[in-house]
mmCIF file as Biopython writes it, N, C-alpha, C and O atoms, coordinates in Angstrom:
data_model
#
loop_
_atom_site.group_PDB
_atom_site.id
_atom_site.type_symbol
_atom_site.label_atom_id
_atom_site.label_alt_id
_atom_site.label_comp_id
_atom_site.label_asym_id
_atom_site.label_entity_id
_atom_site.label_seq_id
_atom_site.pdbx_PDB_ins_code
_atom_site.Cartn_x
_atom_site.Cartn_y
_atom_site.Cartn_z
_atom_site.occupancy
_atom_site.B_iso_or_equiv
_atom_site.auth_seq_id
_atom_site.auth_asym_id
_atom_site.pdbx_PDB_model_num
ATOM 1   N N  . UNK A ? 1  ? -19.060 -11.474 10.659  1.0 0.0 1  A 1 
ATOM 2   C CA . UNK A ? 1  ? -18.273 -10.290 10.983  1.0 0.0 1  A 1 
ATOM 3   C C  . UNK A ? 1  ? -16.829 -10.533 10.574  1.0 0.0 1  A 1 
ATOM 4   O O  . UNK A ? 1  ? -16.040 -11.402 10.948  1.0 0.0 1  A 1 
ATOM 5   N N  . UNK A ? 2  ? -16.687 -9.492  9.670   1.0 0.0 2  A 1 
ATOM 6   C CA . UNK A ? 2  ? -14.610 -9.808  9.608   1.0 0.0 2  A 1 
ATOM 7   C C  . UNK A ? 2  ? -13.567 -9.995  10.599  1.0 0.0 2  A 1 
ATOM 8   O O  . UNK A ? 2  ? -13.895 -9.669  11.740  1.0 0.0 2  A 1 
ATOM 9   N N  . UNK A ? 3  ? -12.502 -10.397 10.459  1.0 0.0 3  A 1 
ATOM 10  C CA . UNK A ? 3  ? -11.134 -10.088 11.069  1.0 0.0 3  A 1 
ATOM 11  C C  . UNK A ? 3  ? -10.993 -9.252  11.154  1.0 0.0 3  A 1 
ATOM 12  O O  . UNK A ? 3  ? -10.536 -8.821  10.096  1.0 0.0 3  A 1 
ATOM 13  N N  . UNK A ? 4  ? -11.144 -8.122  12.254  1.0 0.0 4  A 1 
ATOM 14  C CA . UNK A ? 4  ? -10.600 -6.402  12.591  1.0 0.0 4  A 1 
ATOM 15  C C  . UNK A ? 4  ? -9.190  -6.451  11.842  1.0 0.0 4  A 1 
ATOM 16  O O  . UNK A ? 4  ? -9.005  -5.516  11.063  1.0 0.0 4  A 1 
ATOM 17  N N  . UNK A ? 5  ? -8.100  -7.457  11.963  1.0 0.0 5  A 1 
ATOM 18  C CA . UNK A ? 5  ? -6.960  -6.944  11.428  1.0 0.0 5  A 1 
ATOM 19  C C  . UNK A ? 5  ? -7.263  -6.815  9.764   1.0 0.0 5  A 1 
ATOM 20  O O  . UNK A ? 5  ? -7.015  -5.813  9.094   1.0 0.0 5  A 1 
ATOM 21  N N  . UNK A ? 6  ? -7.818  -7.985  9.299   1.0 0.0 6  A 1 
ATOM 22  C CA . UNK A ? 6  ? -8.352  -7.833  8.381   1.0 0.0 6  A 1 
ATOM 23  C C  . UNK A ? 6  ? -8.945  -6.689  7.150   1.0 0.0 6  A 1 
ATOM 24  O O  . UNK A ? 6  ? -8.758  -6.529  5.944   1.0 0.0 6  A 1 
ATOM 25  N N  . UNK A ? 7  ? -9.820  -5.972  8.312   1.0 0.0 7  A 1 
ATOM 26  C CA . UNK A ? 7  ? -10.777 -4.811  8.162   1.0 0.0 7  A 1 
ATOM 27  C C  . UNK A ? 7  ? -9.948  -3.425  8.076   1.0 0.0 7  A 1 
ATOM 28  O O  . UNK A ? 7  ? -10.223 -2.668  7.144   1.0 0.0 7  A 1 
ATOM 29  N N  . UNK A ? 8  ? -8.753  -2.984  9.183   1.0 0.0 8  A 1 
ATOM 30  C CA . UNK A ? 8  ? -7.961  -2.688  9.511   1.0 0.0 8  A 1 
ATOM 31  C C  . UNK A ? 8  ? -6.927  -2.498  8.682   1.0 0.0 8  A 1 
ATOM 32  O O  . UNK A ? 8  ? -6.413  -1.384  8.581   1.0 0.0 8  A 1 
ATOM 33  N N  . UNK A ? 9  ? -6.440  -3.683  7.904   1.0 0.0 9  A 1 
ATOM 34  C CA . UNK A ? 9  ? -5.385  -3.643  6.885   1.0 0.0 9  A 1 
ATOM 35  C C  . UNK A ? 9  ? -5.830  -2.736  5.598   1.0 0.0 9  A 1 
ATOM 36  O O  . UNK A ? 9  ? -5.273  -1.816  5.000   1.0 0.0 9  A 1 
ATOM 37  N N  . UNK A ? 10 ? -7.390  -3.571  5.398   1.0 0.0 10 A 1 
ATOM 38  C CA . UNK A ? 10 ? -8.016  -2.575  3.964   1.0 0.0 10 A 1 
ATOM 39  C C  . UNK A ? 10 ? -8.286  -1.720  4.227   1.0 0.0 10 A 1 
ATOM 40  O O  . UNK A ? 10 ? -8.753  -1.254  3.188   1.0 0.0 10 A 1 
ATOM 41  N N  . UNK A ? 11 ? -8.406  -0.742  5.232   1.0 0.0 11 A 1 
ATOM 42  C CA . UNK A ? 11 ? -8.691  0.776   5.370   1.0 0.0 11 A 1 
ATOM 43  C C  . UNK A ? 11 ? -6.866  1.313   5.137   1.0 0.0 11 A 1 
ATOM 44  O O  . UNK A ? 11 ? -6.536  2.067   4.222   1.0 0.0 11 A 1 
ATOM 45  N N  . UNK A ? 12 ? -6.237  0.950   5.787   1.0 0.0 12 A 1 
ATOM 46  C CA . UNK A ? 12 ? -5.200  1.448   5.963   1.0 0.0 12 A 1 
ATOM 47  C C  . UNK A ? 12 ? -4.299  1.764   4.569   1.0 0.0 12 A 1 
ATOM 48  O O  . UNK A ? 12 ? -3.614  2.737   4.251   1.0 0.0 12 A 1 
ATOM 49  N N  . UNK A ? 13 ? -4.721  0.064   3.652   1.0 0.0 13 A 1 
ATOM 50  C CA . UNK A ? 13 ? -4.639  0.566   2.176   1.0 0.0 13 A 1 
ATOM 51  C C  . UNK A ? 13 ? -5.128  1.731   1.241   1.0 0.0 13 A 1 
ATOM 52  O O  . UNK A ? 13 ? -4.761  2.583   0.432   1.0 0.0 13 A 1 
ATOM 53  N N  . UNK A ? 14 ? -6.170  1.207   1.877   1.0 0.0 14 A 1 
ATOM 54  C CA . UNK A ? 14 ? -7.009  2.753   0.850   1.0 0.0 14 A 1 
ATOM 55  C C  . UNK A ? 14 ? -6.129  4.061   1.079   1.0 0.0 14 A 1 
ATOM 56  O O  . UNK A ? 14 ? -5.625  4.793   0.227   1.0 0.0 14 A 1 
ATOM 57  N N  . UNK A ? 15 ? -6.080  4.166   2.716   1.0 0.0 15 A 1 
ATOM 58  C CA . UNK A ? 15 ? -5.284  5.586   2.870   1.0 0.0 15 A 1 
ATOM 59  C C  . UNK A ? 15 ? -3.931  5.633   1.995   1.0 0.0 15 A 1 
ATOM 60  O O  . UNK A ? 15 ? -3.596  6.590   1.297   1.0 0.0 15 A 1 
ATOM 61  N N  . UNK A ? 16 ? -3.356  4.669   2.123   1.0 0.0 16 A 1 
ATOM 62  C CA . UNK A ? 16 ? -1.621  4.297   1.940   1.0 0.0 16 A 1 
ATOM 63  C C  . UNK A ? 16 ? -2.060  4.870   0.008   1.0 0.0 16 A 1 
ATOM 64  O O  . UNK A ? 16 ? -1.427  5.810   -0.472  1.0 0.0 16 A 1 
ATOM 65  N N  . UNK A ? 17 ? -3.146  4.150   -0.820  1.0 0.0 17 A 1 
ATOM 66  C CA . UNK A ? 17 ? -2.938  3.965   -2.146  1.0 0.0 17 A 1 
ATOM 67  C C  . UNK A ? 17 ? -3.699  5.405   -2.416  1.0 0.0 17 A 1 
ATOM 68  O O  . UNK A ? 17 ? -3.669  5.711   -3.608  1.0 0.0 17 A 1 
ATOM 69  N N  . UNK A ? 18 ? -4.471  6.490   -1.443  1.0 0.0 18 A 1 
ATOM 70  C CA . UNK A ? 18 ? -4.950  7.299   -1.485  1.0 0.0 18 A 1 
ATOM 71  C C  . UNK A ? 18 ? -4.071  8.416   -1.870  1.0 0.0 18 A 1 
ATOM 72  O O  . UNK A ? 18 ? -4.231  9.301   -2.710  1.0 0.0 18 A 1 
ATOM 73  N N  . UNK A ? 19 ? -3.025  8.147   -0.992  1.0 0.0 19 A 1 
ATOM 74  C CA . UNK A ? 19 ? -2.130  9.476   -0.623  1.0 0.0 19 A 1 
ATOM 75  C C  . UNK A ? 19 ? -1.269  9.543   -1.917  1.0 0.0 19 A 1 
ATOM 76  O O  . UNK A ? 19 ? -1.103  10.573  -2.570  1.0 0.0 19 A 1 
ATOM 77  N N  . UNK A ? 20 ? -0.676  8.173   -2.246  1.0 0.0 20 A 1 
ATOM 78  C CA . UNK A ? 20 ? 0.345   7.912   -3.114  1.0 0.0 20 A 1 
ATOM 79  C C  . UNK A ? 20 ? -0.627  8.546   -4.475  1.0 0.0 20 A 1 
ATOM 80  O O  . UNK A ? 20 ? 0.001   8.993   -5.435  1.0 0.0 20 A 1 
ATOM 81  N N  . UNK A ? 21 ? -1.671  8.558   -4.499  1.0 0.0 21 A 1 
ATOM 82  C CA . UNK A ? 21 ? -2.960  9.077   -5.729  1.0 0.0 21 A 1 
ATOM 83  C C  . UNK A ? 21 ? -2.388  10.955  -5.792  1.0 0.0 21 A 1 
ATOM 84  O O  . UNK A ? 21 ? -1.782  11.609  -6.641  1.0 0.0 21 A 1 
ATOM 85  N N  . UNK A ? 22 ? -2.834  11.209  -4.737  1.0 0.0 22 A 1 
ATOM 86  C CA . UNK A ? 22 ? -3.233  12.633  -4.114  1.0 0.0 22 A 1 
ATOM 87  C C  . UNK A ? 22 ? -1.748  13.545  -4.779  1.0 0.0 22 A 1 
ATOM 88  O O  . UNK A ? 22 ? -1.595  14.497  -5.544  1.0 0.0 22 A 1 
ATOM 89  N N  . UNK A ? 23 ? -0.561  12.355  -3.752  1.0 0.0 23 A 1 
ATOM 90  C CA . UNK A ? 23 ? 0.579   12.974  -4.621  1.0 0.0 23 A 1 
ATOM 91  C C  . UNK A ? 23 ? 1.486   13.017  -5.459  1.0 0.0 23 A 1 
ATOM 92  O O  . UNK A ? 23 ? 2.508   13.702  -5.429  1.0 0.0 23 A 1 
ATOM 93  N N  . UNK A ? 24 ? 0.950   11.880  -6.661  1.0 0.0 24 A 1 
ATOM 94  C CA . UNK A ? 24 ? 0.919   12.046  -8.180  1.0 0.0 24 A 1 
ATOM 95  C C  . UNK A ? 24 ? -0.175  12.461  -8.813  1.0 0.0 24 A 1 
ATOM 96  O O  . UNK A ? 24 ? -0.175  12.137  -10.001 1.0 0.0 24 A 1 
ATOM 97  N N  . UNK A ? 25 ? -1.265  13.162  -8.398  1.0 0.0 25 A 1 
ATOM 98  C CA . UNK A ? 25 ? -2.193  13.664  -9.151  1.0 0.0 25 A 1 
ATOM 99  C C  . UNK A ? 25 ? -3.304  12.635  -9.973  1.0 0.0 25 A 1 
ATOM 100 O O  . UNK A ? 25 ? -3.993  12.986  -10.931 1.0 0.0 25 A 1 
ATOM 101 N N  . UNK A ? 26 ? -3.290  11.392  -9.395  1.0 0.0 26 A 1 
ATOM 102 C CA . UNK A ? 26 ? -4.154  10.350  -10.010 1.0 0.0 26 A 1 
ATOM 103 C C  . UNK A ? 26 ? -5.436  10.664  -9.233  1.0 0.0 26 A 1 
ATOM 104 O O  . UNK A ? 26 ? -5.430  10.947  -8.035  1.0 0.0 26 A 1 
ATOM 105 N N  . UNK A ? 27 ? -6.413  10.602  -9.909  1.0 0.0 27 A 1 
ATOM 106 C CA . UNK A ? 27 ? -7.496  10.239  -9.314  1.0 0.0 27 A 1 
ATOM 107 C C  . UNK A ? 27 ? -8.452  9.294   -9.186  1.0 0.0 27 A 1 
ATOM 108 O O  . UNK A ? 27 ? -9.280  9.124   -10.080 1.0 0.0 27 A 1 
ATOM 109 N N  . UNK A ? 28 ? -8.446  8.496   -7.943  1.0 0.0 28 A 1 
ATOM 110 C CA . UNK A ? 28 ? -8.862  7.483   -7.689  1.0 0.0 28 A 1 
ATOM 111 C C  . UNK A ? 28 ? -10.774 7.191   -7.201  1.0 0.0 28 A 1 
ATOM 112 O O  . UNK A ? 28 ? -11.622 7.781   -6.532  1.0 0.0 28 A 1 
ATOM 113 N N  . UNK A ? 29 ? -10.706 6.238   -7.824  1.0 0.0 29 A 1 
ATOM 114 C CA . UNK A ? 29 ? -12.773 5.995   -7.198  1.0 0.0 29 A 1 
ATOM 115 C C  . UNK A ? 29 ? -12.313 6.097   -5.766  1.0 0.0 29 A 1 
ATOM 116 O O  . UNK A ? 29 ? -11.231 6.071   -5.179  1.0 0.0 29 A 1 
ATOM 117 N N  . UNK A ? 30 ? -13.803 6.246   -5.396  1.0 0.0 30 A 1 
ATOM 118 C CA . UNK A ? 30 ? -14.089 5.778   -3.578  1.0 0.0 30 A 1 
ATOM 119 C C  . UNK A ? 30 ? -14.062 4.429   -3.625  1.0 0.0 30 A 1 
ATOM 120 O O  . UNK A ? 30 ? -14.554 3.610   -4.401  1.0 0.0 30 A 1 
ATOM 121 N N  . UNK A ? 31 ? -13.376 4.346   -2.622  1.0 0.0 31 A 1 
ATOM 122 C CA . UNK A ? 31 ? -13.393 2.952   -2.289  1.0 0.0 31 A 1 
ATOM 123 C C  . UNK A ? 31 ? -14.675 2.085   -1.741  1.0 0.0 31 A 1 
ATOM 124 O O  . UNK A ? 31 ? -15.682 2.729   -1.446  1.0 0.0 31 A 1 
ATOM 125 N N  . UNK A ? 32 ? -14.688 1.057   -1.632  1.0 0.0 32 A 1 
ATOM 126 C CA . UNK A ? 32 ? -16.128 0.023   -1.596  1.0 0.0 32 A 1 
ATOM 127 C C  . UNK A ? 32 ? -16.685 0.750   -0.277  1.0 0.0 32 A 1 
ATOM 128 O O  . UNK A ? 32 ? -15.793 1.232   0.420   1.0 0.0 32 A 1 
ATOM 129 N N  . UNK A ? 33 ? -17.831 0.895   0.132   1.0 0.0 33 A 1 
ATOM 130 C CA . UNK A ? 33 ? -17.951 1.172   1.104   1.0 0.0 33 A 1 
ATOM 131 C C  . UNK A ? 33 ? -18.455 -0.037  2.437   1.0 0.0 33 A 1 
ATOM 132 O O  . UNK A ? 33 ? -19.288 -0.902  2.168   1.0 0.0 33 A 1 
ATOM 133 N N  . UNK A ? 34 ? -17.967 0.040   3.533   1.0 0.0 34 A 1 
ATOM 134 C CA . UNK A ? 34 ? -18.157 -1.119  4.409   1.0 0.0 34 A 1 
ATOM 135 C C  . UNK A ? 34 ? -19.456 -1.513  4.671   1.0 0.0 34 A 1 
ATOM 136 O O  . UNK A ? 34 ? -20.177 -0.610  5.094   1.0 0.0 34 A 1 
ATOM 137 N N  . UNK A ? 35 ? -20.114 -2.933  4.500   1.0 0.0 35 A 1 
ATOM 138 C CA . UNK A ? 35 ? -21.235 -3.427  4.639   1.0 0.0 35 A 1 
ATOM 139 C C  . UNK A ? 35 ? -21.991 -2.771  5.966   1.0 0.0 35 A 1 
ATOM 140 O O  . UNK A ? 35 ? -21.073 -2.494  6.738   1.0 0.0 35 A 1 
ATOM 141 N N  . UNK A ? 36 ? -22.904 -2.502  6.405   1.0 0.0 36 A 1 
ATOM 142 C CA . UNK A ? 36 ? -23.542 -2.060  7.654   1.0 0.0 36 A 1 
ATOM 143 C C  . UNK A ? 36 ? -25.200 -3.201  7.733   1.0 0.0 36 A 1 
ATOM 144 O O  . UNK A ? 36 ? -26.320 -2.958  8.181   1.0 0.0 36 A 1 
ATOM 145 N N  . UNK A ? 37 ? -24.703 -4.237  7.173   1.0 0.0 37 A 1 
ATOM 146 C CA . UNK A ? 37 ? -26.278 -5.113  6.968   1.0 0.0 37 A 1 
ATOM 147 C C  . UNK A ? 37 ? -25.940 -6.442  7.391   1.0 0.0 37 A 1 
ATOM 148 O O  . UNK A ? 37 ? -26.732 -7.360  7.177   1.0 0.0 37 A 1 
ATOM 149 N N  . UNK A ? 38 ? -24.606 -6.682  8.098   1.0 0.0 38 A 1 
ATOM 150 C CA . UNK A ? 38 ? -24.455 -7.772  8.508   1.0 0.0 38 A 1 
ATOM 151 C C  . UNK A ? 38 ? -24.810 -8.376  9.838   1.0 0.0 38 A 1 
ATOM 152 O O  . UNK A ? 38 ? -24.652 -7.865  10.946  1.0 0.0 38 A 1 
ATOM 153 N N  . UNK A ? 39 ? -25.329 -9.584  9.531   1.0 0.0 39 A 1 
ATOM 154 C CA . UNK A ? 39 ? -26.013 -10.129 11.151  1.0 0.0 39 A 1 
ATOM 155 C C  . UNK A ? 39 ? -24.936 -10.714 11.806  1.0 0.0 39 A 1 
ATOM 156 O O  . UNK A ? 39 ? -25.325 -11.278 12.829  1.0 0.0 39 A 1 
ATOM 157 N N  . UNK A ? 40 ? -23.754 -10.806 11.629  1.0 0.0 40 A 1 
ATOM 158 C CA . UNK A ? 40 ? -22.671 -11.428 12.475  1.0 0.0 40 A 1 
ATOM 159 C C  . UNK A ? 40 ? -23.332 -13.050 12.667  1.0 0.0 40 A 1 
ATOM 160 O O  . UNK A ? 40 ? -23.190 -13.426 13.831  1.0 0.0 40 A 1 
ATOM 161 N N  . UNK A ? 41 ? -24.052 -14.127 11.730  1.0 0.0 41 A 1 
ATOM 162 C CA . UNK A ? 41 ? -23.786 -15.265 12.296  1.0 0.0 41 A 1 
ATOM 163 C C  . UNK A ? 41 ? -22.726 -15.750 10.968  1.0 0.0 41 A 1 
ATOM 164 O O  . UNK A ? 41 ? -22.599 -16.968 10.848  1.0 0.0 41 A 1 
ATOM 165 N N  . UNK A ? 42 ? -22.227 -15.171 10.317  1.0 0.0 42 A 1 
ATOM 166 C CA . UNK A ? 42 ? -21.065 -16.197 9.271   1.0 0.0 42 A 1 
ATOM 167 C C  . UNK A ? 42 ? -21.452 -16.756 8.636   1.0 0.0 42 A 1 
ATOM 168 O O  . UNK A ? 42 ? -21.122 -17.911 8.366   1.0 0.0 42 A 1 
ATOM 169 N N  . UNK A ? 43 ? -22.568 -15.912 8.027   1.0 0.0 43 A 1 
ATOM 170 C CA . UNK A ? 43 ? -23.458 -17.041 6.442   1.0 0.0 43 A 1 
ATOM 171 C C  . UNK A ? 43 ? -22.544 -17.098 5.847   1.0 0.0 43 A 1 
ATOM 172 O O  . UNK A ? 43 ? -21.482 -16.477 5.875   1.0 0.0 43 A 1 
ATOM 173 N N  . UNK A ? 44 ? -23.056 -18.134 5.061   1.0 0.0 44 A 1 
ATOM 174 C CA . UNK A ? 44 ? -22.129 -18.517 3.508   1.0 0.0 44 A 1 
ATOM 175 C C  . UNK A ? 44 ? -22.451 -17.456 2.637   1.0 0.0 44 A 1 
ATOM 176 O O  . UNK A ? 44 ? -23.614 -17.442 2.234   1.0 0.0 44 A 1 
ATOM 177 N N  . UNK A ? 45 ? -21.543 -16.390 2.177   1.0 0.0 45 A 1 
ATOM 178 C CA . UNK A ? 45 ? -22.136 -15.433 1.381   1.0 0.0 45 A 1 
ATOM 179 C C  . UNK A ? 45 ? -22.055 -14.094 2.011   1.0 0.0 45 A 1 
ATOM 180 O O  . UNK A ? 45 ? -22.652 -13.135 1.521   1.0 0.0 45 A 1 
ATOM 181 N N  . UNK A ? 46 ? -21.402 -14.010 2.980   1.0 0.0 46 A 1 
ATOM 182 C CA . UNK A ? 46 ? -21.697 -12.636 3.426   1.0 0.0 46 A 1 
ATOM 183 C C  . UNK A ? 46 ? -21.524 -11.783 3.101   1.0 0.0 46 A 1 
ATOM 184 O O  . UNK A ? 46 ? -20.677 -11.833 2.209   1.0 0.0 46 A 1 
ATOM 185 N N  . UNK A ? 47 ? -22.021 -10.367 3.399   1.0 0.0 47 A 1 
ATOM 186 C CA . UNK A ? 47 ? -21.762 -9.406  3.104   1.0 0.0 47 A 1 
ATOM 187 C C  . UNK A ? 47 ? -20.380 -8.625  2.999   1.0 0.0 47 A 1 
ATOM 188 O O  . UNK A ? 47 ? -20.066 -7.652  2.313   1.0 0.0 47 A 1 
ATOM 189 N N  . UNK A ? 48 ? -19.759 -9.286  3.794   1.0 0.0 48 A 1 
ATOM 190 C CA . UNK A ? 48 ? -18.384 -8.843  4.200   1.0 0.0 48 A 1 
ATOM 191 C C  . UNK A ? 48 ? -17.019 -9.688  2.974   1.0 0.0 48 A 1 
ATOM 192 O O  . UNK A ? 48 ? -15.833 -9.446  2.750   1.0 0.0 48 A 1 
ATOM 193 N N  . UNK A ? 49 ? -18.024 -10.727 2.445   1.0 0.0 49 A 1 
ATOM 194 C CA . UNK A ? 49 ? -16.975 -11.817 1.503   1.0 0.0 49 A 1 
ATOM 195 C C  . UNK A ? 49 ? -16.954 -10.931 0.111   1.0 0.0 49 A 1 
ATOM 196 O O  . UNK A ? 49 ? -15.967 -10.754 -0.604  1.0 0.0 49 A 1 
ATOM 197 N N  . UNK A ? 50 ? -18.312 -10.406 -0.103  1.0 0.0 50 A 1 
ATOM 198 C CA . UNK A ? 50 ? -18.130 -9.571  -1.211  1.0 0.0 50 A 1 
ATOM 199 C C  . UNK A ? 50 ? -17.719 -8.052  -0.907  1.0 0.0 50 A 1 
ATOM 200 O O  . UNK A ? 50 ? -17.359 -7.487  -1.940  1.0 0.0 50 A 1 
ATOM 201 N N  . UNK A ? 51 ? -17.682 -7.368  0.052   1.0 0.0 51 A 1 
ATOM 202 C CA . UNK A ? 51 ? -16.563 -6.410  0.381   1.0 0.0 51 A 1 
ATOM 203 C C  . UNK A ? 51 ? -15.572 -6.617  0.100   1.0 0.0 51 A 1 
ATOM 204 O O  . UNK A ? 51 ? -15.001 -5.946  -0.759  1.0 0.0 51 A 1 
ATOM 205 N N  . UNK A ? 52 ? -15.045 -7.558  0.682   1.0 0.0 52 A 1 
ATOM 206 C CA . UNK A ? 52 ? -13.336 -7.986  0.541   1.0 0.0 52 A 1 
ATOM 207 C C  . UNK A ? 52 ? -13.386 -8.295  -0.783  1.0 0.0 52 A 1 
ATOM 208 O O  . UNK A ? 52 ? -12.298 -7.772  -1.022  1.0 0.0 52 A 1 
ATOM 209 N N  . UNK A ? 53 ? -13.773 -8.753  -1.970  1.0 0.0 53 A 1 
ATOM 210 C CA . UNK A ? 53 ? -13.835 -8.788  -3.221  1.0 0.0 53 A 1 
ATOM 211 C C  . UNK A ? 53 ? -13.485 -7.315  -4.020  1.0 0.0 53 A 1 
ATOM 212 O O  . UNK A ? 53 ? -12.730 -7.120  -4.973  1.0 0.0 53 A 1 
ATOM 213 N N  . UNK A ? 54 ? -14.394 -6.290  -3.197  1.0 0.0 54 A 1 
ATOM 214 C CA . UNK A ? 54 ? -14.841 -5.109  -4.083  1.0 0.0 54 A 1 
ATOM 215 C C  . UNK A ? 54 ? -13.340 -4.150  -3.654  1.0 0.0 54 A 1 
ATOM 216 O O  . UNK A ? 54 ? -12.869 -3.169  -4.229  1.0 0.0 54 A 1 
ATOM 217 N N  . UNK A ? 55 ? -12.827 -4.933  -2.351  1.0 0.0 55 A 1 
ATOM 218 C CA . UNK A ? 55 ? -11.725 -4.077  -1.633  1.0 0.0 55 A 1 
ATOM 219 C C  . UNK A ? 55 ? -10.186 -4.910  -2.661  1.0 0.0 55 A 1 
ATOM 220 O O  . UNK A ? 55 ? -9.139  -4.266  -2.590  1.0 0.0 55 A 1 
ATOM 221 N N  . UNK A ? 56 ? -10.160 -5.821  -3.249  1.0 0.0 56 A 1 
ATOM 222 C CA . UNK A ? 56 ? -9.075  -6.443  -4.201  1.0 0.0 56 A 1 
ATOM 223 C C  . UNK A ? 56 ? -9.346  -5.980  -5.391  1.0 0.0 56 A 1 
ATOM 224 O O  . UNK A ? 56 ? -8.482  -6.112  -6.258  1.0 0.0 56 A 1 
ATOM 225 N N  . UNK A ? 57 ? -10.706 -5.279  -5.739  1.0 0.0 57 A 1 
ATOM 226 C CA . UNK A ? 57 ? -10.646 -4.797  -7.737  1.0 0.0 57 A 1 
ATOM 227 C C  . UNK A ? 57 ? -10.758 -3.812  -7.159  1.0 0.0 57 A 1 
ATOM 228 O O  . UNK A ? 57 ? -10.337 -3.091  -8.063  1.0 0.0 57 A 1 
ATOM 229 N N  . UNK A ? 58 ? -11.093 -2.805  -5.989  1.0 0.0 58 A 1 
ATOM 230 C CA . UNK A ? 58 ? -10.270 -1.477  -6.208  1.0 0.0 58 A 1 
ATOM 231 C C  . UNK A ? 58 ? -8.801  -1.097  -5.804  1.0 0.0 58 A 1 
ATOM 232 O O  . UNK A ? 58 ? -8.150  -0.103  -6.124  1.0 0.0 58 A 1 
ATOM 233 N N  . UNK A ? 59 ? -8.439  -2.228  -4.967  1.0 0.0 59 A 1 
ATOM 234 C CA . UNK A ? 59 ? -7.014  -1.680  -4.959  1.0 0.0 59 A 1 
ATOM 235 C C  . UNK A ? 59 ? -6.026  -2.182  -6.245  1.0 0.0 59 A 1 
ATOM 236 O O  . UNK A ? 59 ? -4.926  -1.663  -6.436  1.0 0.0 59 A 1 
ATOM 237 N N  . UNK A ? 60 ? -6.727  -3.569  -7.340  1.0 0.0 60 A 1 
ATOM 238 C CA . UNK A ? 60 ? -5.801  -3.753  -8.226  1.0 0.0 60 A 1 
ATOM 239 C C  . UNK A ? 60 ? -6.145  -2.406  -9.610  1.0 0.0 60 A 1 
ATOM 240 O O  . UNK A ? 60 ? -5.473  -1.900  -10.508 1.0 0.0 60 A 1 
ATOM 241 N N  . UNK A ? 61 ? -7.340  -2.288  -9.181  1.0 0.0 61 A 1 
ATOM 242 C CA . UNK A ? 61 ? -7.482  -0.884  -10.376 1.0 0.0 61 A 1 
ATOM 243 C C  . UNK A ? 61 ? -6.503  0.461   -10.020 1.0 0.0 61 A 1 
ATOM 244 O O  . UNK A ? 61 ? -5.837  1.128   -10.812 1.0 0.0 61 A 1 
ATOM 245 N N  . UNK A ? 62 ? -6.658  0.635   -8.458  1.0 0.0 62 A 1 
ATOM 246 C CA . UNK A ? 62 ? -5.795  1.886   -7.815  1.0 0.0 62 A 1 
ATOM 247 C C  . UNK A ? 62 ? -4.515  1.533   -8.871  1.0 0.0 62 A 1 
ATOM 248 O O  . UNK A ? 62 ? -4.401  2.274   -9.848  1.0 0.0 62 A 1 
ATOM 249 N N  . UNK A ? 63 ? -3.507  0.371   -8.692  1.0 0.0 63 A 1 
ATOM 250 C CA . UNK A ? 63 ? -2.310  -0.169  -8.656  1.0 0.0 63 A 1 
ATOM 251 C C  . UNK A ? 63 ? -2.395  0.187   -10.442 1.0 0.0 63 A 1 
ATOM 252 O O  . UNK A ? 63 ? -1.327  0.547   -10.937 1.0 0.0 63 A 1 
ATOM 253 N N  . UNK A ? 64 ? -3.381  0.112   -11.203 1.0 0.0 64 A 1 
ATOM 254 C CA . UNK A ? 64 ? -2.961  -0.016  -12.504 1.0 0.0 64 A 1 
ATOM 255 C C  . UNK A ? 64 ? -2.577  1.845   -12.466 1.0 0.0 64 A 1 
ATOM 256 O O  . UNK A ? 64 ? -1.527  2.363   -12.846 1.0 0.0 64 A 1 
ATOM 257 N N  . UNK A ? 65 ? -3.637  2.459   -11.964 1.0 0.0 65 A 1 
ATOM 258 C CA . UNK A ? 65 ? -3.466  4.071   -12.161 1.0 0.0 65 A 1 
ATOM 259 C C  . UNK A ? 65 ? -2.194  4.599   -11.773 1.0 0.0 65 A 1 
ATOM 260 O O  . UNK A ? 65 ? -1.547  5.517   -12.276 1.0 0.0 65 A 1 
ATOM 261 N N  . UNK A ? 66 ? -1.998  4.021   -11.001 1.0 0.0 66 A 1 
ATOM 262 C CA . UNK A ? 66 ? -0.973  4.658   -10.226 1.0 0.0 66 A 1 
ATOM 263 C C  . UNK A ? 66 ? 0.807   4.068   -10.971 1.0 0.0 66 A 1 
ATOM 264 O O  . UNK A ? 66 ? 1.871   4.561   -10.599 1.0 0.0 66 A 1 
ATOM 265 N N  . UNK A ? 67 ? 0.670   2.836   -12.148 1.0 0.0 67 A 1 
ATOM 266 C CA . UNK A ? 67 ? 1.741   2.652   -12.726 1.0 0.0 67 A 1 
ATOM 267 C C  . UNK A ? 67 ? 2.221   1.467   -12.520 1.0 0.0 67 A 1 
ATOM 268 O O  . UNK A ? 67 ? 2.980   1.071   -13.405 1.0 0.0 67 A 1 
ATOM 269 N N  . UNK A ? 68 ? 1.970   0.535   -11.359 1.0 0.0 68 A 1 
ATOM 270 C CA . UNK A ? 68 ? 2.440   -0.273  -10.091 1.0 0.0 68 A 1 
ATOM 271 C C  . UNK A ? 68 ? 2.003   -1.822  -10.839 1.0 0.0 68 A 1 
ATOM 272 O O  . UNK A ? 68 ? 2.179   -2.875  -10.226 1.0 0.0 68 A 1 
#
């Protein structure tokens, strides 16, 4: 299971790199969507390690659209 602040921070991005999209007229993918298949014991590999992966190449792709 992630760090809520963690979890917390990357939603809050999406909104933050959403809006900044919305009002320059960029249009941005959906963002990764959050794992719902995790057993919470902290495998090596989790579901949540490759979230946080998919949540750093869409916000560095957001960052290229957007100019940044």
């Amino acid at each position: 299971m992630p760090d809520n602040s963690d979890r917390d921070a990357a939603l809050a991005m999406f909104a933050s790199l959403q809006q900044r999209a919305a009002k320059a007229g960029v249009t941005l993918r959906q963002p990764p969507s959050e794992p719902d298949t995790c057993c919470g014991r902290g495998c090596n590999g989790c579901v949540w390690e490759g979230w946080y992966e998919a949540v750093d190449y869409w916000r560095e792709e957001a960052l290229l659209k957007l100019g940044d």
